[in-house]
PDB file with one MODEL, atoms N, CA, C and O in Angstrom:
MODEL        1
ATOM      1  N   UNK A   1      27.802   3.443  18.420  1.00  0.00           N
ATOM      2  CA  UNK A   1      27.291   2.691  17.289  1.00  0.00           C
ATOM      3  C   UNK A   1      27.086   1.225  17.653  1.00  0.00           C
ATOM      4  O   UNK A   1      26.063   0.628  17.318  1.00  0.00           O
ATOM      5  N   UNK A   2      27.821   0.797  18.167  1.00  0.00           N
ATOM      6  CA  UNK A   2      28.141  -1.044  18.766  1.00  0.00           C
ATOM      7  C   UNK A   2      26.994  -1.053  19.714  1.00  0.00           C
ATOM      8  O   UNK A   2      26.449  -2.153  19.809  1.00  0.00           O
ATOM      9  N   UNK A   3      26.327   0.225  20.682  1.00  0.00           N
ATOM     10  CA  UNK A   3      25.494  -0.395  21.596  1.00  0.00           C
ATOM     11  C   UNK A   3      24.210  -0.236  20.370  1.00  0.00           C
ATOM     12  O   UNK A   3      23.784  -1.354  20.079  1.00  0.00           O
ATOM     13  N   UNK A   4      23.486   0.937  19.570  1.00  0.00           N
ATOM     14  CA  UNK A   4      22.729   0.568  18.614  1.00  0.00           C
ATOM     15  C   UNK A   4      22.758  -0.580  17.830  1.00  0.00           C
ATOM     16  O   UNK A   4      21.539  -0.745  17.767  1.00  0.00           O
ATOM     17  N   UNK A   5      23.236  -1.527  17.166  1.00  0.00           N
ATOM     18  CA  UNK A   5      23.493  -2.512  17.297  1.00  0.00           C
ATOM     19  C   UNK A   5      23.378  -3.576  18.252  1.00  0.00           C
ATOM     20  O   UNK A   5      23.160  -4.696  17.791  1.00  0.00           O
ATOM     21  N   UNK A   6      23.455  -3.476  19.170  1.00  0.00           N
ATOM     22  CA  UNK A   6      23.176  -4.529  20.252  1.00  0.00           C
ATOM     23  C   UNK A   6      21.617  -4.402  20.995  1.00  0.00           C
ATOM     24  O   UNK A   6      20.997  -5.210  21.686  1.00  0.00           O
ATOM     25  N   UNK A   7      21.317  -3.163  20.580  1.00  0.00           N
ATOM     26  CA  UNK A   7      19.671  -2.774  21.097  1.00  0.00           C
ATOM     27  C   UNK A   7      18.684  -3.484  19.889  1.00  0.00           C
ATOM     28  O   UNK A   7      17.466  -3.606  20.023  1.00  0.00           O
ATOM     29  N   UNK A   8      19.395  -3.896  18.771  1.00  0.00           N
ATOM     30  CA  UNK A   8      18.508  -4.106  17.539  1.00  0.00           C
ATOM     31  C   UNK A   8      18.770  -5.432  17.851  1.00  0.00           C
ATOM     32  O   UNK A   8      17.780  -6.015  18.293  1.00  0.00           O
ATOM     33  N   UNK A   9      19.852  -6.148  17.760  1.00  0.00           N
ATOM     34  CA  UNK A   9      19.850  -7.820  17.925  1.00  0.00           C
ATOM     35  C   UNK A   9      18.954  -7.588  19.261  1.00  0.00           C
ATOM     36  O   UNK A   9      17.754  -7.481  19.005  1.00  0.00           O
ATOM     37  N   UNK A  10      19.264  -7.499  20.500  1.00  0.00           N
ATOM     38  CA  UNK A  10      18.449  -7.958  21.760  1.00  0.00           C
ATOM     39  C   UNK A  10      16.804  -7.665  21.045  1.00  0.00           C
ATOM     40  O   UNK A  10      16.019  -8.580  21.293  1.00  0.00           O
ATOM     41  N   UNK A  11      16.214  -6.476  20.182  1.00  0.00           N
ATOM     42  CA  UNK A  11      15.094  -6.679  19.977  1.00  0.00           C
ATOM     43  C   UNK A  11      14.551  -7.992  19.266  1.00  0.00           C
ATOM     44  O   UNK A  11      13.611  -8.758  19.474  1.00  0.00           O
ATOM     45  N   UNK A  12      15.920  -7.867  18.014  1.00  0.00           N
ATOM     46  CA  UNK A  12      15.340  -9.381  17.389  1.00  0.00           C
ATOM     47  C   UNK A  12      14.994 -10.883  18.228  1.00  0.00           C
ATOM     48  O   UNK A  12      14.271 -11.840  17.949  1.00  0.00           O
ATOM     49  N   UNK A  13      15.789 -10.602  19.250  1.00  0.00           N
ATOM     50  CA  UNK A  13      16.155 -12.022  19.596  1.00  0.00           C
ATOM     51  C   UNK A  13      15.034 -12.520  20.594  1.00  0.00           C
ATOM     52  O   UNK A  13      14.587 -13.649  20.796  1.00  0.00           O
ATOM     53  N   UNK A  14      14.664 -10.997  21.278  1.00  0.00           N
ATOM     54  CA  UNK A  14      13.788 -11.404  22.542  1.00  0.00           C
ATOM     55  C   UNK A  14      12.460 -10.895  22.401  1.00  0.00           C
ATOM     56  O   UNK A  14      11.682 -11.363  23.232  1.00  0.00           O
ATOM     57  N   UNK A  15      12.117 -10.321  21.836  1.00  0.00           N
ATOM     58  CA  UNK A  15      11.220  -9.377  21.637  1.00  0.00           C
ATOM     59  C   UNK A  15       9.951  -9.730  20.263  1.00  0.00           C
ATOM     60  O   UNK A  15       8.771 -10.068  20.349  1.00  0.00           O
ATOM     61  N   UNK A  16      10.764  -9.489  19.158  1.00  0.00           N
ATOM     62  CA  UNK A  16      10.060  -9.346  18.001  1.00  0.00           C
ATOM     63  C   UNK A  16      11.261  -9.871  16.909  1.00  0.00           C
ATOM     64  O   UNK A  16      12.492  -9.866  16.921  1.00  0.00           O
ATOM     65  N   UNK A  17      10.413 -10.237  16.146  1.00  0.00           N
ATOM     66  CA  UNK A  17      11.107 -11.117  14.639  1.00  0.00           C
ATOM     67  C   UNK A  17      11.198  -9.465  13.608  1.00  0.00           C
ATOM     68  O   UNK A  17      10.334  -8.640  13.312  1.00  0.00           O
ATOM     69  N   UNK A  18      12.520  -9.552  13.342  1.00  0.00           N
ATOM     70  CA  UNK A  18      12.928  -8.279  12.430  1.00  0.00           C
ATOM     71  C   UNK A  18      13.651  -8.531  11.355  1.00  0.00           C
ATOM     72  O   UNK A  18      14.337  -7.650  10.839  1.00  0.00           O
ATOM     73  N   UNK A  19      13.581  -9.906  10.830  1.00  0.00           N
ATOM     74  CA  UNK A  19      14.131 -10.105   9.759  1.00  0.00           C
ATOM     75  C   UNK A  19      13.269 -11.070   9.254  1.00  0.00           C
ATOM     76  O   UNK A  19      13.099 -12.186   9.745  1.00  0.00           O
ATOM     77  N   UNK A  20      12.482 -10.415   7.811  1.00  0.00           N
ATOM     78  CA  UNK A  20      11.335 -11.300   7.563  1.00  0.00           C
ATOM     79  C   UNK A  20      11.565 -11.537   5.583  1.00  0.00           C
ATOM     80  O   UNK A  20      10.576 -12.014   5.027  1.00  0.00           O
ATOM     81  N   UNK A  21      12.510 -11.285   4.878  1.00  0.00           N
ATOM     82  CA  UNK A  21      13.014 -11.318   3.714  1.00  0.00           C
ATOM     83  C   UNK A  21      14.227 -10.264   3.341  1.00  0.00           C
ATOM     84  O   UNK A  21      14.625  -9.412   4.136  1.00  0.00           O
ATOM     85  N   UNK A  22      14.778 -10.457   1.951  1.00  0.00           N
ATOM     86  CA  UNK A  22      15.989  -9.615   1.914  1.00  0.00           C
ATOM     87  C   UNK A  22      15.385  -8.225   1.517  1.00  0.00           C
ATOM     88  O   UNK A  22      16.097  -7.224   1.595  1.00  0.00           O
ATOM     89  N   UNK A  23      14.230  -8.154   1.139  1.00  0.00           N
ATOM     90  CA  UNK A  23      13.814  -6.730   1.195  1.00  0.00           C
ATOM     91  C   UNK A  23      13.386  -5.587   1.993  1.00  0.00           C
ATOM     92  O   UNK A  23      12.188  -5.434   2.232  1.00  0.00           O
ATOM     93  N   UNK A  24      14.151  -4.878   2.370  1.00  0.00           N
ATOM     94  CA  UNK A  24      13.611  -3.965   3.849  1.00  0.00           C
ATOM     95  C   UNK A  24      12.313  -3.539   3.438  1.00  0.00           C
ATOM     96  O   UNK A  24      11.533  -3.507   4.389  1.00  0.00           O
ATOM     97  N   UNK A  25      11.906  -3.261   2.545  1.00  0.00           N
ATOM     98  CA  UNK A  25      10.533  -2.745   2.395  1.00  0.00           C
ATOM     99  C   UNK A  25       9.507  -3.607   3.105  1.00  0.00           C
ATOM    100  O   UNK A  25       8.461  -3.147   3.565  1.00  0.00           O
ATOM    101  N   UNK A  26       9.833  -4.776   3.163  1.00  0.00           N
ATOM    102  CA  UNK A  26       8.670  -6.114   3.959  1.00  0.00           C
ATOM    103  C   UNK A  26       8.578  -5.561   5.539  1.00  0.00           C
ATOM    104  O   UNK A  26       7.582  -5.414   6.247  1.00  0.00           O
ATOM    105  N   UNK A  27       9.972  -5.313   5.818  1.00  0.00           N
ATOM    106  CA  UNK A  27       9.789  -5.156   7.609  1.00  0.00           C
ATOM    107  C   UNK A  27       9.628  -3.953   7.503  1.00  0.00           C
ATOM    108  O   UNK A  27       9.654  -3.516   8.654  1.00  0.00           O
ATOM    109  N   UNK A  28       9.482  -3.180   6.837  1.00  0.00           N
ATOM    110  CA  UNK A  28       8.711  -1.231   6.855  1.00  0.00           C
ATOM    111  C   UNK A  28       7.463  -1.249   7.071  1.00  0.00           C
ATOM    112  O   UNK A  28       6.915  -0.566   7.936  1.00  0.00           O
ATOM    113  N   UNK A  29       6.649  -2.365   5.983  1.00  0.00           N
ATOM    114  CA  UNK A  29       5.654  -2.289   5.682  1.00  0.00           C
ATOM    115  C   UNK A  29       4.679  -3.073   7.155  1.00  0.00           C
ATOM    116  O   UNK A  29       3.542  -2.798   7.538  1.00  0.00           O
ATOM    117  N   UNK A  30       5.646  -4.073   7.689  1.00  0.00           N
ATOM    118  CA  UNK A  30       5.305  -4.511   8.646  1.00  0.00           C
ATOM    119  C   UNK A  30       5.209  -3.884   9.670  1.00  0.00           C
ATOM    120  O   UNK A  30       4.132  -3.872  10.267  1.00  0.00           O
ATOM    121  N   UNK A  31       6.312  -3.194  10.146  1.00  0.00           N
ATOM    122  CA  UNK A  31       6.346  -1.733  10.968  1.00  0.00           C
ATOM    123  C   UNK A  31       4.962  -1.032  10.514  1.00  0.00           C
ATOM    124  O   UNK A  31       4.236  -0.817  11.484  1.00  0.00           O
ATOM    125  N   UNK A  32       4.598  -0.756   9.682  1.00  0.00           N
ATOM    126  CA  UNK A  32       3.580   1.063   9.879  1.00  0.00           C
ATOM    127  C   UNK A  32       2.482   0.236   9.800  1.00  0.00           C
ATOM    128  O   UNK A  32       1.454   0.900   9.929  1.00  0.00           O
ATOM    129  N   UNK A  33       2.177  -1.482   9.568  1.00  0.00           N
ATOM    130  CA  UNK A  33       1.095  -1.881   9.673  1.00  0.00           C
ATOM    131  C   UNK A  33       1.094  -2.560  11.597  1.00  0.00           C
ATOM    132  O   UNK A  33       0.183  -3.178  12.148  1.00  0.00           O
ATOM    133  N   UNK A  34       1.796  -2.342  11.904  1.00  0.00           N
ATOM    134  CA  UNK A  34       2.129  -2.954  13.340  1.00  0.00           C
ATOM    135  C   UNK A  34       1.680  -4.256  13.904  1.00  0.00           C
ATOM    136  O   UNK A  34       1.071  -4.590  14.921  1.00  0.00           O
ATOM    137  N   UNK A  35       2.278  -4.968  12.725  1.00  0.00           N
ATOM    138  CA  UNK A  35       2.148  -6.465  12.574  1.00  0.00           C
ATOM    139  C   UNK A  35       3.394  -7.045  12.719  1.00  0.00           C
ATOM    140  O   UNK A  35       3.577  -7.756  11.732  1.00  0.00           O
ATOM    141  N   UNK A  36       4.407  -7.090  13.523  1.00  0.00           N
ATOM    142  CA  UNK A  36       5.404  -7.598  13.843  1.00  0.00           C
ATOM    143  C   UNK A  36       5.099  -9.349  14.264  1.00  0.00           C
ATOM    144  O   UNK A  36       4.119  -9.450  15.002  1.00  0.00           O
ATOM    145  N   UNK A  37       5.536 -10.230  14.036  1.00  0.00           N
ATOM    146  CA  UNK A  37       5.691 -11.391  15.045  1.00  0.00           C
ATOM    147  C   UNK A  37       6.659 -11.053  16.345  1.00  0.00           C
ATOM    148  O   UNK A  37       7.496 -10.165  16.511  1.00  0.00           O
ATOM    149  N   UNK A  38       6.130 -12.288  17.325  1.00  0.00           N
ATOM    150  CA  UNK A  38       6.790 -12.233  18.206  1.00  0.00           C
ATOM    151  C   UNK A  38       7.900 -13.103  17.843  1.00  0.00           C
ATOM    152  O   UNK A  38       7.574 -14.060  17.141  1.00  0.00           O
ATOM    153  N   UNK A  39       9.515 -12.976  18.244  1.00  0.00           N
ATOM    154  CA  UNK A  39      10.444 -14.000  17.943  1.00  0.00           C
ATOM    155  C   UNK A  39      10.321 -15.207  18.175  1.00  0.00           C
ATOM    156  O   UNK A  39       9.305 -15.383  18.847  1.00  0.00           O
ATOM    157  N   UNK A  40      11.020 -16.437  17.884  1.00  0.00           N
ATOM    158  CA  UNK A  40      10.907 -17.648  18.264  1.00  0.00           C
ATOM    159  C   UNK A  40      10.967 -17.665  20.102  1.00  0.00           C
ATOM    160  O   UNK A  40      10.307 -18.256  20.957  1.00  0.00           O
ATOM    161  N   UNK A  41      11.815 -16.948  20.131  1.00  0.00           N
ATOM    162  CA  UNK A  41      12.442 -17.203  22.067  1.00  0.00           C
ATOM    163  C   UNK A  41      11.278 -16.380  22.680  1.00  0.00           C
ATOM    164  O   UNK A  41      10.785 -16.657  23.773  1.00  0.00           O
ATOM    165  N   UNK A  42      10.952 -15.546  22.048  1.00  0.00           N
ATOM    166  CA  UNK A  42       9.622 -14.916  22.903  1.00  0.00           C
ATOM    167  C   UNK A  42       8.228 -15.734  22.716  1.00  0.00           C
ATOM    168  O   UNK A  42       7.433 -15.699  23.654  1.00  0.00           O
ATOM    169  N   UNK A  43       7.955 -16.342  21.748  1.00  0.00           N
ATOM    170  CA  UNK A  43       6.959 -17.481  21.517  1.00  0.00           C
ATOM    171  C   UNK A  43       7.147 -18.784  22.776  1.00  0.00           C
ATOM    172  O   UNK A  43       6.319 -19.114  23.626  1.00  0.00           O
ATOM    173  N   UNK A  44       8.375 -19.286  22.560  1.00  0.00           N
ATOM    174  CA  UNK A  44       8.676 -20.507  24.004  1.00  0.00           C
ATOM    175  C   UNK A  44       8.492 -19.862  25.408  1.00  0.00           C
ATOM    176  O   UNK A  44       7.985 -20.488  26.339  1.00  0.00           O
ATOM    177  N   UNK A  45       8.875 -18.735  25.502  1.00  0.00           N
ATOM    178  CA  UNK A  45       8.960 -18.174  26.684  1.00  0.00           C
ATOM    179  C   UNK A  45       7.903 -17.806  27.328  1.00  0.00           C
ATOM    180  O   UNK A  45       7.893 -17.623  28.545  1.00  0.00           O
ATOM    181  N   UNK A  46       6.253 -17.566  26.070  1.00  0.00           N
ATOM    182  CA  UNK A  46       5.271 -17.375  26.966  1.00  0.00           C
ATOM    183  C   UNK A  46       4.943 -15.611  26.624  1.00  0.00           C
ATOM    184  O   UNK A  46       4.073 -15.011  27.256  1.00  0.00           O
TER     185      UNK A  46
ENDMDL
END
């Protein structure tokens, strides 16, 4: 369970922005439209 968890922060952090309001329906909707942002650290990084 702790490494699921740690696969979801490392996505947030490096990857893609996964927290976009308190409603999960926003990042669902963002999901099946496959409009994710890229995170802040993945934006600096290039």
């Amino acid at each position: 369970m702790i490494e699921l968890f740690a696969l979801i922060e490392w996505l947030n952090y490096y990857l893609v922005r996964l927290s976009y309001s308190l409603n999960p329906l926003v990042l669902w909707k963002r999901i099946a439209k496959g409009k994710l942002e890229k995170s802040r650290i993945a934006k600096e990084l290039g």
